[in-house]
SENUMI-799777 format. One record per residue: x, y, z of N, C-alpha, C in turn. Coordinates in steps of 0.1 Angstrom, whole numbers, plus 2048, in hexadecimal, padded with zeros to 3 digits. Layout:
# SENUMI-799777
XYZXYZXYZ...
//
This chain:
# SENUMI-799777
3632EB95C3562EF95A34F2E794F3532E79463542DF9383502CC9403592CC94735A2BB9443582B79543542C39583452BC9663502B796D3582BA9703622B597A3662B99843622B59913622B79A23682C59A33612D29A63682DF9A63742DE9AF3752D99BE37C2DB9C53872D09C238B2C39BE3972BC9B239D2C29A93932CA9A139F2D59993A32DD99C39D2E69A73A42F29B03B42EB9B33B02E39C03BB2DD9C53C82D79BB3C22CF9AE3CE2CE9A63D32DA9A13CB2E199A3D12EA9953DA2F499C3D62F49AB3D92FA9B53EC2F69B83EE2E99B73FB2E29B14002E49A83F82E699E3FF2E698E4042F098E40230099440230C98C41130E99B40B30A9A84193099AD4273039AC4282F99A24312F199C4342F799242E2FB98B43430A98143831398443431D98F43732599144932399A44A3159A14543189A346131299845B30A98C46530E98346831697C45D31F97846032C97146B33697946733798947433E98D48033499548232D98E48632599248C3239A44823209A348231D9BA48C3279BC48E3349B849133F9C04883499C448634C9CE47F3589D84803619CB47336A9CA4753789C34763859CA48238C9CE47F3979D64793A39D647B3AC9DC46D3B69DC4783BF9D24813BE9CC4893C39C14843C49B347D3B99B84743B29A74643B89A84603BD9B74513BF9B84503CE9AF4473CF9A94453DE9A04443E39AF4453F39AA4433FC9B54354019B542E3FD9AD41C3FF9A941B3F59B341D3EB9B34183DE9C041D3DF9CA4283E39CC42A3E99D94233F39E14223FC9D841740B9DF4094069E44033F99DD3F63F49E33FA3F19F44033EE9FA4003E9A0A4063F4A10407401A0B41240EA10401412A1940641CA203FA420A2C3F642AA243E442FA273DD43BA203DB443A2A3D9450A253D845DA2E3CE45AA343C6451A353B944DA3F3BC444A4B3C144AA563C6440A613CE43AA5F3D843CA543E0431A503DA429A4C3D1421A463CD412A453D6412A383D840BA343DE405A263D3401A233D8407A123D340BA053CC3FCA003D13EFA023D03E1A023C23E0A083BF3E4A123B43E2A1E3A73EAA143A43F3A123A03FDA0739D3F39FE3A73EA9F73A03E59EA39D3D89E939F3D49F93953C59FB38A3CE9FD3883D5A043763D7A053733DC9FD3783E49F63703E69E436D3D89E03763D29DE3733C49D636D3BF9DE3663BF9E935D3B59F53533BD9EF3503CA9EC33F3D29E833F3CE9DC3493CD9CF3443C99C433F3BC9C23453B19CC33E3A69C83343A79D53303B09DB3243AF9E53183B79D93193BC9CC3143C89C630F3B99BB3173B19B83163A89AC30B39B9B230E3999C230938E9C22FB38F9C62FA39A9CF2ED39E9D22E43A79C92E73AE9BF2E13B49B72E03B59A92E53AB9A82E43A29942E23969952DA3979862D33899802DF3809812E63829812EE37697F2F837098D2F837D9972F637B9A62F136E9A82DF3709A92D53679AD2D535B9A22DD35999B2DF34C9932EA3499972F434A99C3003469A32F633E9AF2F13439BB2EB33E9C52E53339BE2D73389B62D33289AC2D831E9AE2E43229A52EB3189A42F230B9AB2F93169B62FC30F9C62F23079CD2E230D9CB2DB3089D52D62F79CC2D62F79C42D02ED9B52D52EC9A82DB2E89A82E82E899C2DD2DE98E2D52D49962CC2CE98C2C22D59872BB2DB9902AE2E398E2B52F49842BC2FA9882BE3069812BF3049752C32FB96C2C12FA95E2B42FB9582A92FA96429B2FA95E29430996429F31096929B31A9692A132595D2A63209552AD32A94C2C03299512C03279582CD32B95A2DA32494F2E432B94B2ED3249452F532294F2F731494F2FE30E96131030B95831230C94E32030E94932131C94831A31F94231E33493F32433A94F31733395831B33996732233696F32832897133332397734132897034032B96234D32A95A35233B96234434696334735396334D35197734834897E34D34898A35734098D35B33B98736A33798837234098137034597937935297237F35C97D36F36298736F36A9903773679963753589993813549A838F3589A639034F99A39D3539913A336199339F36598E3A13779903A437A99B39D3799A339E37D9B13A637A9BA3A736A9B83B53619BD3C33699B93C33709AA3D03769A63CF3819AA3C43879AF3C63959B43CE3969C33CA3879C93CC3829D43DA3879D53DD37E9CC3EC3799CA3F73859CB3F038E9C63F739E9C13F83A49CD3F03A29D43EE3AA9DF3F63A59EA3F739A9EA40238F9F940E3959F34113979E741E39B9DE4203A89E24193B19E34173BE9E84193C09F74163B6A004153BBA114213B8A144263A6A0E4323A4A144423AAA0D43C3AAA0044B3B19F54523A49ED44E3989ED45538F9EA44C3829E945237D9DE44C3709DE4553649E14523579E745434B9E94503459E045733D9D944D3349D044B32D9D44583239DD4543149EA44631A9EE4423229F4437323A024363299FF42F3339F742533E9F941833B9F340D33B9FF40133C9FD3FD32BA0340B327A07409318A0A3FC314A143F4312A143EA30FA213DB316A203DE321A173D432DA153C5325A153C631DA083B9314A023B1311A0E3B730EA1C3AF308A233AA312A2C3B431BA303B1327A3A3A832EA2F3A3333A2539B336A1938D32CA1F38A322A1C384319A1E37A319A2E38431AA3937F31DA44379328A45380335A4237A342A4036F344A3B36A33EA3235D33BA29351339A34356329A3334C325A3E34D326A4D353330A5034F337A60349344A5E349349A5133D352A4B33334CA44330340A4932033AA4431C337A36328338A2F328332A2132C324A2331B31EA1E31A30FA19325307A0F32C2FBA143332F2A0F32C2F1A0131D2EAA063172E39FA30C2F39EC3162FF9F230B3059E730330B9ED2FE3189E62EE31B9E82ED3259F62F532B9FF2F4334A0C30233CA0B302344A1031034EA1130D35FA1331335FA1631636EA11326378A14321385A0E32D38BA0E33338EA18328395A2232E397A3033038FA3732B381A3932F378A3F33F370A3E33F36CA3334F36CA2C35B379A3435638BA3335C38EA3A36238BA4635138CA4F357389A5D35F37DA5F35C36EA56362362A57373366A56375370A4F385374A4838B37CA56387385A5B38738AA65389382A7337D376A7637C372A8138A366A81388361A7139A358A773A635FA713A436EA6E3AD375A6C3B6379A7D3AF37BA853AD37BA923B536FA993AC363A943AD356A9C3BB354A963C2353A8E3D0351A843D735AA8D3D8369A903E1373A943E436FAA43D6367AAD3D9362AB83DE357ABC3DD350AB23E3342ABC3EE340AB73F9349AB0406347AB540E34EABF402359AC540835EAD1401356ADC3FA34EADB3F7343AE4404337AE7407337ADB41932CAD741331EAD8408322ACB40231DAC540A319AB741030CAB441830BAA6414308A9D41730BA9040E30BA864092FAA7D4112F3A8140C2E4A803FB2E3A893F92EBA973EE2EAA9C3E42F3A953E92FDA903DD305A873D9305A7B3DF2F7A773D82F2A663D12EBA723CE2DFA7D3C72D4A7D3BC2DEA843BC2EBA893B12F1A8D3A82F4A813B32FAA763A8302A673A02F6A653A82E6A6439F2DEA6138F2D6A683932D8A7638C2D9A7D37F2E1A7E3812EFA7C3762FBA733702F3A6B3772EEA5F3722ECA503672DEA5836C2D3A5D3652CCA603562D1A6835B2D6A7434F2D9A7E3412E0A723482EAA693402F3A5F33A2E8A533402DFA513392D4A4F32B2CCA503322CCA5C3252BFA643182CFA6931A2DBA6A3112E1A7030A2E3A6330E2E7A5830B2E7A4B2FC2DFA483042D0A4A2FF2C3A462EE2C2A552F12C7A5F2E92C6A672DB2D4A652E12DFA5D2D62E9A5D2CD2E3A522D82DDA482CF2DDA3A2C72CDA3E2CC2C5A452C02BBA472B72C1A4E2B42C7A5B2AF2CCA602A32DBA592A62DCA4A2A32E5A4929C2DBA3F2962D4A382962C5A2F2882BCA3728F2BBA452812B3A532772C4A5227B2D0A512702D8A5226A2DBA482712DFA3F2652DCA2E25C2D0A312652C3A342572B7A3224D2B0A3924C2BBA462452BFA4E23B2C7A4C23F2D4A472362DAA4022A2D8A372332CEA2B22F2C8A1E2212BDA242262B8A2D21D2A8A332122AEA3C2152BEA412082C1A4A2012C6A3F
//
């Protein structure tokens, strides 16, 4: 944040860095569900409501708190700002370090909450491969819920259903015998197509302002 440096380059390194630690700290051995507290365990145990697990319950809390933060605080509508105009929000007041630094914190957070929770469903950690691939099936999920690459559009529920609809698309095509070497070059394929449609609304959306502007 500090030193203006390509958000998605530090993700990805850091993304390396903190997995290369982690598998020396336990040193490349599996942690079994012997080591998981029994507090994190009880999160993916089933609730007297249909059964759903208790896990399911506290993604959607956390899906309404940040549906509560983004849509209904000042500092919500300065996150969008920000996304939409990263140059111009400074001239609207905005502190464009105060607010990037507080949403990468969030991610932060959230990513470890993640973390806790995959720890909790399956009982055990991998240090080799756990979470291996995520970043991009993350990525597609986003933008098959209509959150903009370049900033500035999104929302909560959209992200849902995107989490949902390749939550779906993931659970099917290995009973298609569909192998998973073909279902990274599909997520990327997503990321791409979501791409170029991206890149086609917002020109298209660019020819009708200066249409407007010129009548």
């Amino acid at each position: 944040t500090f030193f203006r440096l390509p958000a998605i380059i530090v993700t990805l390194g850091t993304l390396d860095l903190y997995r290369g630690l982690t598998y020396i700290i336990s040193d490349a051995k599996q942690i079994g569900r012997q080591f998981v507290p029994s507090t994190m365990k009880s999160m993916s145990q089933t609730s007297p409501i249909f059964g759903i697990p208790w896990i399911i319950f506290m993604s959607l809390g956390i899906a309404a708190l940040t549906y509560g933060f983004v849509m209904h605080t000042a500092v919500g509508r300065q996150v969008f700002a920000l996304g939409s105009n990263p140059v111009a929000a400074p001239l609207r007041g905005i502190n464009v370090t105060r607010v990037t630094l507080l949403v990468f914190s969030l991610s932060g957070a959230l990513s470890g909450l993640a973390g806790i929770m995959y720890a909790s469903r399956w009982g055990f950690v991998n240090p080799s491969n756990t979470g291996s691939g995520f970043e991009f099936q993350v990525i597609a999920a986003v933008v098959i819920g209509g959150v903009s690459i370049n900033g500035g559009s999104g929302s909560v529920l959209g992200t849902l259903l995107g989490v949902l609809l390749l939550g779906c698309v993931s659970a099917a095509l290995p009973l298609l015998g569909i192998p998973g070497t073909t279902q990274s070059a599909i997520y990327g394929a997503v990321i791409l197509m979501a791409l170029l449609i991206d890149r086609a609304v917002r020109q298209q959306g660019i020819k009708g302002l200066s249409s407007r502007v010129s009548a």
